[in-house]
C-alpha positions as CSV (number, residue, x, y, z in Angstrom):
1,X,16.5,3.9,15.5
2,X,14.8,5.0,12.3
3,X,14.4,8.3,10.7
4,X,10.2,8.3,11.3
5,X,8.1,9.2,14.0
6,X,4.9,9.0,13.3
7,X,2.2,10.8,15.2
8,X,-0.7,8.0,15.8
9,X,-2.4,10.4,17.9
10,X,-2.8,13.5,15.6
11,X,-3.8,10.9,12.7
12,X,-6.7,9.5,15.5
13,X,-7.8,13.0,16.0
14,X,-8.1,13.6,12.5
15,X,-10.4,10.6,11.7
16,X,-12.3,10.2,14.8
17,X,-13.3,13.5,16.1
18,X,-12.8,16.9,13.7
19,X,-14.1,14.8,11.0
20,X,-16.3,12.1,13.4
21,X,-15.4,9.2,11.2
22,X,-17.0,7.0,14.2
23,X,-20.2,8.6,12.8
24,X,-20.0,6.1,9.6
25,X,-18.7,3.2,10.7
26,X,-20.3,0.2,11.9
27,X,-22.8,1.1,9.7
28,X,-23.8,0.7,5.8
29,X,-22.0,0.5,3.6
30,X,-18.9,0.2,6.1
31,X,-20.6,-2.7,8.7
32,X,-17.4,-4.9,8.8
33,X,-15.2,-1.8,10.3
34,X,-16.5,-0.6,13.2
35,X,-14.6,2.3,14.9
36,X,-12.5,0.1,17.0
37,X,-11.6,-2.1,14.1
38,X,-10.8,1.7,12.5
39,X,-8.7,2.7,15.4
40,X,-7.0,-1.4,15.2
41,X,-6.4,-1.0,11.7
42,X,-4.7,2.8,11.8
43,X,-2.8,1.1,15.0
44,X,-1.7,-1.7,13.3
45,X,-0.3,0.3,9.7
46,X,1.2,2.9,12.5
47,X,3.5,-0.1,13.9
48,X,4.1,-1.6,10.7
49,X,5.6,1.5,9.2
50,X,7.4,3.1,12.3
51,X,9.2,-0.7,13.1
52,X,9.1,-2.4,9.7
53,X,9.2,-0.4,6.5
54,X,11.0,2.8,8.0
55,X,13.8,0.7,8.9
56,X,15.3,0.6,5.0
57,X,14.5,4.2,3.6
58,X,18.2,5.4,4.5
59,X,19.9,2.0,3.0
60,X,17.4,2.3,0.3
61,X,18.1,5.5,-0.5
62,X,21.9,5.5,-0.9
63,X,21.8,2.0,-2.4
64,X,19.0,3.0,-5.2
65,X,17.6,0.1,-7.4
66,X,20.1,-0.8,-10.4
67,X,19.1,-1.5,-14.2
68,X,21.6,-3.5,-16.1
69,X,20.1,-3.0,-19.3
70,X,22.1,-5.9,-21.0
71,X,20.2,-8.2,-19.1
72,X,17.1,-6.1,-19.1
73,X,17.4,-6.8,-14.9
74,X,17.0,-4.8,-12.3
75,X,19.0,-5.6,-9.0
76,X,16.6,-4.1,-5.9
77,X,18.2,-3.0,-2.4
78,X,17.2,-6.0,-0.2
79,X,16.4,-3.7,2.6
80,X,13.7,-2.4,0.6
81,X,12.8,-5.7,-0.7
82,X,12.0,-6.8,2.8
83,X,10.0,-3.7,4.0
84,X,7.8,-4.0,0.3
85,X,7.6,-7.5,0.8
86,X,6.4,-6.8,4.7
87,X,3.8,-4.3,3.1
88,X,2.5,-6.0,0.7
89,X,2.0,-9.1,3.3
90,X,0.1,-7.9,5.4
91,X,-2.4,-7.0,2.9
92,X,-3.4,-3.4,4.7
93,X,-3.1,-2.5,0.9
94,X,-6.8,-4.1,0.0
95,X,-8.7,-1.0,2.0
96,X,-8.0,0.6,-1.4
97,X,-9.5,-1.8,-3.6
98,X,-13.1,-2.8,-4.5
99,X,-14.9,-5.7,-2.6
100,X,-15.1,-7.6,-6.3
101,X,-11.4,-7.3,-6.6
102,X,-10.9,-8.7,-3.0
103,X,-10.6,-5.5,-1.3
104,X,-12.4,-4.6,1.9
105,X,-14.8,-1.7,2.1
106,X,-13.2,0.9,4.4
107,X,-14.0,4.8,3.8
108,X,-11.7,6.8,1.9
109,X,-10.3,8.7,5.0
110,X,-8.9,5.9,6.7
111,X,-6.9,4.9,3.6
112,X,-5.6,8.7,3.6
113,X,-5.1,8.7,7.1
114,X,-3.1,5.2,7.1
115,X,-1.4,6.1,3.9
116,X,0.3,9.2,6.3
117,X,2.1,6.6,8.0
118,X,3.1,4.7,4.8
119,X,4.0,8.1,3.0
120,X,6.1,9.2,6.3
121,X,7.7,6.1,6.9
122,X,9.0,5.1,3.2
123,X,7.3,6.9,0.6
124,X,8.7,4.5,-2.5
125,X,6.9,1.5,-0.7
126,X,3.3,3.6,-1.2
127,X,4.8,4.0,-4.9
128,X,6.1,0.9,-5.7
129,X,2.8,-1.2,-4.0
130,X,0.2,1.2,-6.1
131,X,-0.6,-1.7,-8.6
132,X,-3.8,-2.6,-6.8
133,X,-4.6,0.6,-6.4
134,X,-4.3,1.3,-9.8
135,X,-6.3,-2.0,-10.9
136,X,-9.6,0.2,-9.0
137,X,-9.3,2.8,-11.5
138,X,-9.6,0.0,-14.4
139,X,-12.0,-1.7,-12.5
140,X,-14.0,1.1,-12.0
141,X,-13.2,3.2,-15.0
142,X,-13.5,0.3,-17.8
143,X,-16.0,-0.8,-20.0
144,X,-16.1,-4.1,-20.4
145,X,-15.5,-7.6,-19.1
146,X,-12.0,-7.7,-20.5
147,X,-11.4,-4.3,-18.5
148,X,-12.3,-6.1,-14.8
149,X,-10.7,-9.7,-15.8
150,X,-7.1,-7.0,-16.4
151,X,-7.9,-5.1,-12.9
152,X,-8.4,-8.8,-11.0
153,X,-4.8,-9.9,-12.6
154,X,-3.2,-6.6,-11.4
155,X,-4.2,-7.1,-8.2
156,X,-3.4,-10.8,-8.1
157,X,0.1,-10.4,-10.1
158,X,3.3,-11.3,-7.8
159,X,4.1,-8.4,-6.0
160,X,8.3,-9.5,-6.9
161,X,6.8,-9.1,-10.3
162,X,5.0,-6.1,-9.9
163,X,7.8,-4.1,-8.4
164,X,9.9,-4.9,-11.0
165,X,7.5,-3.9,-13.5
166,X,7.0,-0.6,-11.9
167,X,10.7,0.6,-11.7
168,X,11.1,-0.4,-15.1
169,X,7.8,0.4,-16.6
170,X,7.9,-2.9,-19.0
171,X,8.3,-6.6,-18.2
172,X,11.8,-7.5,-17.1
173,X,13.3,-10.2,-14.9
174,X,14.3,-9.0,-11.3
175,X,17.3,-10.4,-10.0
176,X,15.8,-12.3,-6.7
């Protein structure tokens, strides 16, 4: 039994009737996500965190990353590798990112209100995945071609890669 438990039902409330989220979808500019797909999608993330990535933040947490910086490696807690790596598969992590960088348009509060789930669950996963994230600030923010070719390769770097990257904050090797 995990540490989390998440409260799907407060986060439905939230979206779909103080703020009446249902109001917006189904409709320009969010016509792929209607408000069942919504309440599919918060659903689905609510699972995912409560069963898959809650079940290494205690391990992860006593048994923190380790930097050898001889070999410029980093060894990662392979509890937390396989609730990243179960993040970053299913790919809930492209509601943040631009259609042009392969992201699906979703509004803003259904990101917040799935990232509650993420945040509660494992915080350092939400941390350690924000790479795409970060590539829609340089997508959007940039000024040139150059700038939206280096958002597409953050978002389509390795996520093994990425991680590693993250903790260290240069390019290392990460011992697999």
């Amino acid at each position: 039994m995990s540490h989390y438990k998440s409260n799907l039902r407060d986060v439905e409330f939230n979206l779909f009737e103080l703020f009446g989220r249902d109001e917006i979808l189904g409709k320009a500019p969010f016509d792929e996500v209607d408000t069942d797909t919504a309440r599919s999608i918060v659903g689905e993330i609510e699972r995912l965190s409560r069963e898959d990535l809650a079940a290494s933040f205690v391990d992860a947490d006593r048994n923190p990353p380790v930097y050898d910086p001889a070999t410029h490696s980093v060894t990662m807690n392979e509890s937390f590798k396989a609730s990243y790596d179960a993040w970053m598969a299913s790919e809930w992590w492209r509601l943040q990112i631009p259609e042009e960088l392969g992201g699906q348009k979703a509004p803003a509060s259904l990101v917040w209100g799935s990232a509650e789930f993420v945040l509660g669950a494992n915080p350092p996963i939400w941390m350690f995945a924000c790479g795409p994230a970060f590539a829609r600030v340089v997508f959007e923010n940039g000024t040139s071609d150059r700038d939206r070719k280096i958002a597409q390769h953050m978002v389509d770097i390795d996520p093994h890669e990425s991680r590693t990257r993250f903790f260290l904050g240069h390019r290392a090797n990460s011992t697999p």
